[in-house]
N, C-alpha and C positions, 0 to 999 in steps of 0.2 A: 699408437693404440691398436692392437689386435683385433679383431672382429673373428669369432668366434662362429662356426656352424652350428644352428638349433636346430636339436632332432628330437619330435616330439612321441613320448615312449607312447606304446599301445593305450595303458590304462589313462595318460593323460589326454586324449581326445575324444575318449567316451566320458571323464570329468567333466570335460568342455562341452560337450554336446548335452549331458545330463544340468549342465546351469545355462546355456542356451536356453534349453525347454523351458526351464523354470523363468526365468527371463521373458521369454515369451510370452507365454501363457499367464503369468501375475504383470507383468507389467504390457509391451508390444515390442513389435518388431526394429521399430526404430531405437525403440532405449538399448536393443537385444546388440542394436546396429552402431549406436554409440560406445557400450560396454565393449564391444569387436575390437571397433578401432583402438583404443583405448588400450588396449589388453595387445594390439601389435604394436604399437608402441613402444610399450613398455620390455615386451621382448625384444625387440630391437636393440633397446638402451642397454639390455641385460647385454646381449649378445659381444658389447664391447665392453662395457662394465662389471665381469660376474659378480663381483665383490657388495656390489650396491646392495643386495639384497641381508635380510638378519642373519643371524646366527639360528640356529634349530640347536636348543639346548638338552633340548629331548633325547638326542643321539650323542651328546657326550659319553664317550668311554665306550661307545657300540663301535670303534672301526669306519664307520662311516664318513670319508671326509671329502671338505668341498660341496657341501652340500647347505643350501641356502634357502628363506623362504622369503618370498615379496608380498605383502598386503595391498591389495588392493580392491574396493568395493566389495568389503564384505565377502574375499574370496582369497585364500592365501596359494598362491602356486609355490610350488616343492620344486626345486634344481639342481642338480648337481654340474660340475664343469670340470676338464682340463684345460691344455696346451691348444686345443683344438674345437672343442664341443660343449653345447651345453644340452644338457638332456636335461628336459621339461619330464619330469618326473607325477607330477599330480596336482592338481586343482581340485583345494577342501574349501567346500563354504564356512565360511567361520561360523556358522550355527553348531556347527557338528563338533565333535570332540577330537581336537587335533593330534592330541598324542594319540589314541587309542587308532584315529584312520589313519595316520604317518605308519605305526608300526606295525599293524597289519596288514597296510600294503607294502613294505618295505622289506618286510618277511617273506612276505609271497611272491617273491619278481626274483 
């Protein structure tokens, strides 16, 4: 099994810090501290696993491939992967409207 380098793109760490706050401030620091771990984890697993994560059917027939999302707490991260890498692409709160934030930011990168 492969293990994979995570590179987390620019707009993905302002995601993360944008559901941080939110995190924080509705609930504390500790849940903020739980969700953390939780969330390295998970990238980790992705890291040798790309595959684990859905399908994004939204991007059928746009060119886009390898490109995966994982659910987790009400928070779907966006990945794409090769031979080598996996680029953490976006974290959308599943509140928000998945296609319409996938393909606007998808567009603009």
């Amino acid at each position: 099994m492969t293990t994979r380098k995570i590179k987390f793109l620019k707009f993905s760490k302002g995601d993360y810090k944008e559901i941080q706050s939110y995190v924080v401030n509705k609930f504390s620091v500790l849940d903020w501290n739980n969700i953390n771990n939780e969330w390295n984890e998970i990238v980790k697993f992705i890291s040798k696993n790309p595959l684990i994560g859905s399908k994004i059917v939204e991007l059928d027939g746009t060119g886009f491939v390898n490109f995966k999302k994982y659910h987790h707490k009400n928070v779907y991260m966006v990945y794409s992967f090769n031979e080598e890498n996996i680029y953490i692409r976006m974290f959308i709160p599943s509140m928000r409207d998945f296609r319409t934030h996938l393909m606007r930011r998808l567009l603009s990168q």
